[in-house]
C-alpha positions, 0 to 999 in steps of 0.5 A: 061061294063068295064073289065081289062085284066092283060097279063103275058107274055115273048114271043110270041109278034104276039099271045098276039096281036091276043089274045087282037084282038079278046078279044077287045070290047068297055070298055075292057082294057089290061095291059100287064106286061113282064118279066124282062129278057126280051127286050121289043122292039119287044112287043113295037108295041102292045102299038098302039093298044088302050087301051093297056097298059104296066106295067112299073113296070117290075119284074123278075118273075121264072114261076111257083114260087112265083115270078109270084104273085110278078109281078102281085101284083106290076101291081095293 
């Protein structure tokens, strides 16, 4: 079976890898989108891991706001 994981994040590097750990099974992919505010060097290392991959598309998003629909909108 091959499943897609859309990943909205803007900290917490260590957690959004133990969540995609232990979420990984075979055919699972992950597309992690961060927030435009942020650096994203610290997120960086998460791209090691297979099938894991960054939105580069990145929107600036005011949680709880429309903006959160824009950024997934701009991931498909």
């Amino acid at each position: 079976m091959k499943m897609a994981h859309l990943i909205m994040a803007y900290k917490y590097p260590g957690m959004i890898e133990r969540m995609i750990r232990t979420l990984s099974y075979p055919g699972f992919t992950f597309y992690i989108h961060l927030d435009k505010k942020i650096n994203s060097k610290e997120f960086d290392y998460l791209s090691g891991i297979s099938n894991v991959y960054f939105i580069k598309n990145r929107v600036r998003v005011r949680w709880a706001s429309f903006r959160f629909s824009d950024a997934i909108w701009s991931s498909v």
